[in-house]
Z-matrix of the N, CA and C atoms (Angstrom, degrees):
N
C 1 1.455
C 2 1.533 1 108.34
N 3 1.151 2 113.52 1 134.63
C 4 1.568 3 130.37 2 -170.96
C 5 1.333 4 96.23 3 -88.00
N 6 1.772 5 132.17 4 109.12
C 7 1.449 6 139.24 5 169.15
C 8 1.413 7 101.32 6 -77.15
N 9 1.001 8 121.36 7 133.65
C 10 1.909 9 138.82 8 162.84
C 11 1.447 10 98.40 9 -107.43
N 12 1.380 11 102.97 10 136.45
C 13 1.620 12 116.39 11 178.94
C 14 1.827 13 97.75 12 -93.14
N 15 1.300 14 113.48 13 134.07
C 16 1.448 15 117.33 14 -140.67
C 17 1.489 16 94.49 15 -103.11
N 18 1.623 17 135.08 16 -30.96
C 19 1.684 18 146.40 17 -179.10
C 20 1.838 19 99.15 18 -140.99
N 21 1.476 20 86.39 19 87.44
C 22 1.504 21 97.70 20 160.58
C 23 1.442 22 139.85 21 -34.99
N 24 1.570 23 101.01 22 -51.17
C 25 1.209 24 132.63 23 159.82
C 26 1.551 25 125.17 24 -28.46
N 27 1.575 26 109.19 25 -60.94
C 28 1.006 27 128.77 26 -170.71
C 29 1.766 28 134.21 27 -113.67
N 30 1.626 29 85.21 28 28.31
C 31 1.352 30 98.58 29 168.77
C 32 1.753 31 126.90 30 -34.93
N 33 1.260 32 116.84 31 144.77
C 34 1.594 33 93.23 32 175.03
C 35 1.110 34 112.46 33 -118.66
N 36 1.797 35 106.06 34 152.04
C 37 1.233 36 110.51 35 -169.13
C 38 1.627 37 117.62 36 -89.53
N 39 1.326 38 124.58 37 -154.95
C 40 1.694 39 123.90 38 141.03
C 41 1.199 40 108.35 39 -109.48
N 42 1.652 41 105.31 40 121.36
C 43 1.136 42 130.13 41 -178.32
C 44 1.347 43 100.57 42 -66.30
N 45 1.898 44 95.06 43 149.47
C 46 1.771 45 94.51 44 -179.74
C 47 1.627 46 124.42 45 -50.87
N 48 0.908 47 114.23 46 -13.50
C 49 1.258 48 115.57 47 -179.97
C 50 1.606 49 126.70 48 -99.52
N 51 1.251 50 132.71 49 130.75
C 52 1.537 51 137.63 50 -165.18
C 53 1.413 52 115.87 51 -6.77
N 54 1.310 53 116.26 52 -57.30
C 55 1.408 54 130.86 53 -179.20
C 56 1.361 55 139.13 54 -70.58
N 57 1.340 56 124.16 55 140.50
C 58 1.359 57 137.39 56 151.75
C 59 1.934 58 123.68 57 -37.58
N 60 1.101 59 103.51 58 -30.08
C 61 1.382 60 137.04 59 -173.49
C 62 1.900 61 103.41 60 -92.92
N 63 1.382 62 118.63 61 96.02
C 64 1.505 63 106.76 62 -166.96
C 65 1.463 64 99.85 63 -77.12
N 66 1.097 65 142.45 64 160.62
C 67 0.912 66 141.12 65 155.36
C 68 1.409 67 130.71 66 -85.20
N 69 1.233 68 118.97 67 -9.72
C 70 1.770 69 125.76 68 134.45
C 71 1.645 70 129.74 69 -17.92
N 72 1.492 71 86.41 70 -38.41
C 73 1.267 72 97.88 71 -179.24
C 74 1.493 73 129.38 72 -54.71
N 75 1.753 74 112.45 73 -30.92
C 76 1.239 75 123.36 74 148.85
C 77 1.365 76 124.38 75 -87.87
N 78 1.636 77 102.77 76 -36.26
C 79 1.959 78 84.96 77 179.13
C 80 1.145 79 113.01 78 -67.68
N 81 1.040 80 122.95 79 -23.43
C 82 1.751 81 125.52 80 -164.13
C 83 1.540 82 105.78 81 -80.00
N 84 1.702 83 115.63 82 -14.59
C 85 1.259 84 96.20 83 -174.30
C 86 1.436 85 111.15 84 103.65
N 87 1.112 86 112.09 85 -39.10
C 88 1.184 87 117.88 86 -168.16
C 89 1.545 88 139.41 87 -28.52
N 90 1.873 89 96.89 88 -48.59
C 91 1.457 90 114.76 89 176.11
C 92 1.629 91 128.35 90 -57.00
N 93 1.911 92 102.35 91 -25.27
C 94 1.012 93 87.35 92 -172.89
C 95 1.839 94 113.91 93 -101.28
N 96 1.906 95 100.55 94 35.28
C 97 1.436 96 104.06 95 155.78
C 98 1.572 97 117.79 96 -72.86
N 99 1.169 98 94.57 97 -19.76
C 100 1.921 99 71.75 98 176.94
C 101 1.584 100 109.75 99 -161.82
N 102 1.180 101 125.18 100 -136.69
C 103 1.501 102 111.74 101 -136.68
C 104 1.470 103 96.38 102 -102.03
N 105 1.481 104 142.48 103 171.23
C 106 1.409 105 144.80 104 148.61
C 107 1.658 106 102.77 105 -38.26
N 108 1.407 107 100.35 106 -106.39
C 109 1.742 108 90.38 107 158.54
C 110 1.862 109 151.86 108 10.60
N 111 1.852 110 79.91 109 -53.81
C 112 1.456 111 71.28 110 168.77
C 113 2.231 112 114.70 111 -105.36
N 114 1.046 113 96.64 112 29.69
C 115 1.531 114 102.48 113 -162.10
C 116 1.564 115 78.94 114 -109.82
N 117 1.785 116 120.50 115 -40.40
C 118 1.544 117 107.29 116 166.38
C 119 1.475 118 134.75 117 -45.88
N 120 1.268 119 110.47 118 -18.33
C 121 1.575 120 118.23 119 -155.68
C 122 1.957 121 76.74 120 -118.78
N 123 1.407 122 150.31 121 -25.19
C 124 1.158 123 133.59 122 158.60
C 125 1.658 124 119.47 123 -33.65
N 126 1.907 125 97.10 124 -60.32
C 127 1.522 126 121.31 125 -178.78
C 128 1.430 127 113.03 126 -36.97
N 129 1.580 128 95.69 127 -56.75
C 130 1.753 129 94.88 128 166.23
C 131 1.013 130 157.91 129 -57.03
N 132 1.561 131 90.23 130 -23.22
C 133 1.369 132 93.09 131 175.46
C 134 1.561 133 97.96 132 -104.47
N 135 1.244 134 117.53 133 -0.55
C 136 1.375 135 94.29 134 173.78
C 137 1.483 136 117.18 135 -85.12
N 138 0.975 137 125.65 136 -14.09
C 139 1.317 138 140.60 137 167.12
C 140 1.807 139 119.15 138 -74.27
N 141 1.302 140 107.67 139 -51.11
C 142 1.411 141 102.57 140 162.39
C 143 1.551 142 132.95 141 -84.34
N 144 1.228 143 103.44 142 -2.79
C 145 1.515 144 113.37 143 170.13
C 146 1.644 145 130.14 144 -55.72
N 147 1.212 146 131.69 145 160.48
C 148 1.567 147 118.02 146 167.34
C 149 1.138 148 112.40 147 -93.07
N 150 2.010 149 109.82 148 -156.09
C 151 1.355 150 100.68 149 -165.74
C 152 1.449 151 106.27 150 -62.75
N 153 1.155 152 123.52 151 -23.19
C 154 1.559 153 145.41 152 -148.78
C 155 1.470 154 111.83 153 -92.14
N 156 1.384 155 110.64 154 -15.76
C 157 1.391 156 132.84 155 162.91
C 158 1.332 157 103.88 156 94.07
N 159 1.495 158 132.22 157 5.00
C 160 1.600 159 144.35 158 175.55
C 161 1.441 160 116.12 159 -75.57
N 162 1.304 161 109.70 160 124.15
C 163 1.177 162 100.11 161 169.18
C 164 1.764 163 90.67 162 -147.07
N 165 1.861 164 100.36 163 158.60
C 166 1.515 165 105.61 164 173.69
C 167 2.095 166 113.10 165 -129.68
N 168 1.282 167 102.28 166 76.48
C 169 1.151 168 111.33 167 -170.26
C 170 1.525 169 93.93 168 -91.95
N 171 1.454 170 115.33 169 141.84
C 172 1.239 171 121.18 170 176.45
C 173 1.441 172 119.04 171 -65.47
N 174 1.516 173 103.74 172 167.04
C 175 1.529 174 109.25 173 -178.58
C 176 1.894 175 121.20 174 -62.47
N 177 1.248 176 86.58 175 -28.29
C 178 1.594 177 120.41 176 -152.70
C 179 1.915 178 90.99 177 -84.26
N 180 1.093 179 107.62 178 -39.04
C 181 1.694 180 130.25 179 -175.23
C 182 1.655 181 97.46 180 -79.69
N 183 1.257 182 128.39 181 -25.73
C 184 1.717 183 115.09 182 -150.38
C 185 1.591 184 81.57 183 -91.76
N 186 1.873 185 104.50 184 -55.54
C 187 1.273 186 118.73 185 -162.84
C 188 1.973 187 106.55 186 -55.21
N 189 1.254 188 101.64 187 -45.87
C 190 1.801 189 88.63 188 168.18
C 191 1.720 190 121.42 189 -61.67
N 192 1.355 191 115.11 190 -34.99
C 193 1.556 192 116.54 191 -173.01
C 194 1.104 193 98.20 192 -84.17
N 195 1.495 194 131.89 193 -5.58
C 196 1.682 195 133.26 194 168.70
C 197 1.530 196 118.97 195 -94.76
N 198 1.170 197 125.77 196 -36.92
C 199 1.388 198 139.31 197 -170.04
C 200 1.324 199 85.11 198 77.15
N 201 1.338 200 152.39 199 82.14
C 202 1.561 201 154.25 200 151.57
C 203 1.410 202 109.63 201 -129.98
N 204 1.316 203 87.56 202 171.58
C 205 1.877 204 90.84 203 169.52
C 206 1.350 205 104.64 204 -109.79
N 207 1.414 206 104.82 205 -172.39
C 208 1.382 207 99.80 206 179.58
C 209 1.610 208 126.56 207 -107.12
N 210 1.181 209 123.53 208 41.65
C 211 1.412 210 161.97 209 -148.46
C 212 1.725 211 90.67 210 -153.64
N 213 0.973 212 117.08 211 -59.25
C 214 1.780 213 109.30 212 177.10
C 215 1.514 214 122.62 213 -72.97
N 216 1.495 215 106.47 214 -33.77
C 217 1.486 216 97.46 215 165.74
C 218 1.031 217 131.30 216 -78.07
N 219 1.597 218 112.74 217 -21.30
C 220 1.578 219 114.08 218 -167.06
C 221 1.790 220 83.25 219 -76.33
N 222 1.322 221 141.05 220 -31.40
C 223 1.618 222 146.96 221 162.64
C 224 1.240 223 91.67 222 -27.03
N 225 1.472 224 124.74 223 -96.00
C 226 1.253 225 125.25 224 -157.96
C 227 1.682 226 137.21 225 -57.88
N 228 1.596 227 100.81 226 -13.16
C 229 1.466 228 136.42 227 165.45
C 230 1.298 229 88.37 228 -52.65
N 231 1.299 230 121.10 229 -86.11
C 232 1.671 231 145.79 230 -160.82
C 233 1.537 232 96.49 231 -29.01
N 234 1.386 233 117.23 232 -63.71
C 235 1.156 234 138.80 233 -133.44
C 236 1.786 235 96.57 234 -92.49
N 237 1.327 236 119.13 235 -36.51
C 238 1.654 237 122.76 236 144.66
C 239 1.381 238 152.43 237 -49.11
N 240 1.724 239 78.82 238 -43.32
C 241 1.564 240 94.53 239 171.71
C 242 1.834 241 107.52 240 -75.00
N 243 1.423 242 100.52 241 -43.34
C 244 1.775 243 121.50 242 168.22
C 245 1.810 244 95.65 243 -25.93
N 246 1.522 245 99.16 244 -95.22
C 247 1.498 246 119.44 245 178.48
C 248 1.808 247 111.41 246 -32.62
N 249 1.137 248 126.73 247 -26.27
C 250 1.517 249 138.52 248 -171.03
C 251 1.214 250 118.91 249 42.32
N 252 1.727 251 103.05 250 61.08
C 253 1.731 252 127.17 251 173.66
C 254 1.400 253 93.26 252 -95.53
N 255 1.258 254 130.53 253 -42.04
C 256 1.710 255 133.01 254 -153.34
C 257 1.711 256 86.28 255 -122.60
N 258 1.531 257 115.50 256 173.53
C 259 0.881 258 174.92 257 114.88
C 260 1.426 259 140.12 258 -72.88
N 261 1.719 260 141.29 259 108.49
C 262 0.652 261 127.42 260 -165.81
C 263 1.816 262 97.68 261 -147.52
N 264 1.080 263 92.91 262 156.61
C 265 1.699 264 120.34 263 -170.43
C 266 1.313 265 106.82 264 174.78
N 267 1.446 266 112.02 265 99.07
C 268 1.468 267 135.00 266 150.67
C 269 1.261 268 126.25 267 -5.15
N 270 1.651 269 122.99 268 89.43
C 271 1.259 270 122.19 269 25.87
C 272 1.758 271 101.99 270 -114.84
N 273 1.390 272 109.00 271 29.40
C 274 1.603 273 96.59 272 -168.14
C 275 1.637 274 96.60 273 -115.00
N 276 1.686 275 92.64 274 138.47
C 277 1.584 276 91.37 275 168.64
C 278 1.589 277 107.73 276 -123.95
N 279 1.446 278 110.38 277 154.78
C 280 1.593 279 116.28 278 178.90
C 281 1.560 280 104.90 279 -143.51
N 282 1.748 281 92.79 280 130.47
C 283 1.157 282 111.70 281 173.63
C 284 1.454 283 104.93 282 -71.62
N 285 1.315 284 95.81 283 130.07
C 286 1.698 285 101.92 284 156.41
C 287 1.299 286 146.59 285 -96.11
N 288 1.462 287 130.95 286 144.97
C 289 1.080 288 128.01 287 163.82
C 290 1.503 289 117.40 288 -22.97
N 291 1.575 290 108.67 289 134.06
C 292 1.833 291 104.97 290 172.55
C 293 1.160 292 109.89 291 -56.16
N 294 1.488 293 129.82 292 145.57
C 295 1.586 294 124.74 293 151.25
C 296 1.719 295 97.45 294 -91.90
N 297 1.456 296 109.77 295 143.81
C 298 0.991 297 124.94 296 149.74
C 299 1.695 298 127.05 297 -20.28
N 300 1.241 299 124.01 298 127.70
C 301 1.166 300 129.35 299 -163.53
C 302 1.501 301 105.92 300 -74.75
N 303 1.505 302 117.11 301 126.33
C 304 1.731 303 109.16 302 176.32
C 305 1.605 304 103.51 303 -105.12
């Protein structure tokens, strides 16, 4: 399967710090765009993602490595794409670069 990087723009980098996991993510505020839940299904994909932050793991695959249904993930999708950490277009999702905290 041919991956397309979905926001050019907002490729992500490695943050200065050790991790995959920016830590923006709390200073910026960030977390409290959206749900516990859906910050679980972030983890995943930040972990299964490439350098490019794309990954296309099935629905059927998220909802077992989540314990959710699939009525709850497409929830926490919403609620990412909402916040504009992820990117999504069927079946590929990409984490994005942080935006700056407003």
């Amino acid at each position: 399967m041919q991956k397309q990087i979905i926001d050019r723009e907002r490729v992500r980098r490695v943050p200065p710090q050790f991790s995959w996991v920016d830590h923006r993510l709390v200073r910026g505020n960030h977390l409290m765009r959206a749900s516990a839940s859906a910050w679980g299904l972030y983890l995943v994909l930040v972990t299964v993602g490439d350098e490019n932050g794309l990954s296309y793991y099935a629905e059927r695959t998220l909802c077992r490595l989540l314990s959710v249904s699939e009525p709850a993930l497409a929830a926490a999708r919403r609620e990412l794409v909402a916040a504009r950490v992820i990117a999504y277009e069927a079946p590929f999702y990409q984490v994005l670069e942080l935006e700056a905290a407003s």
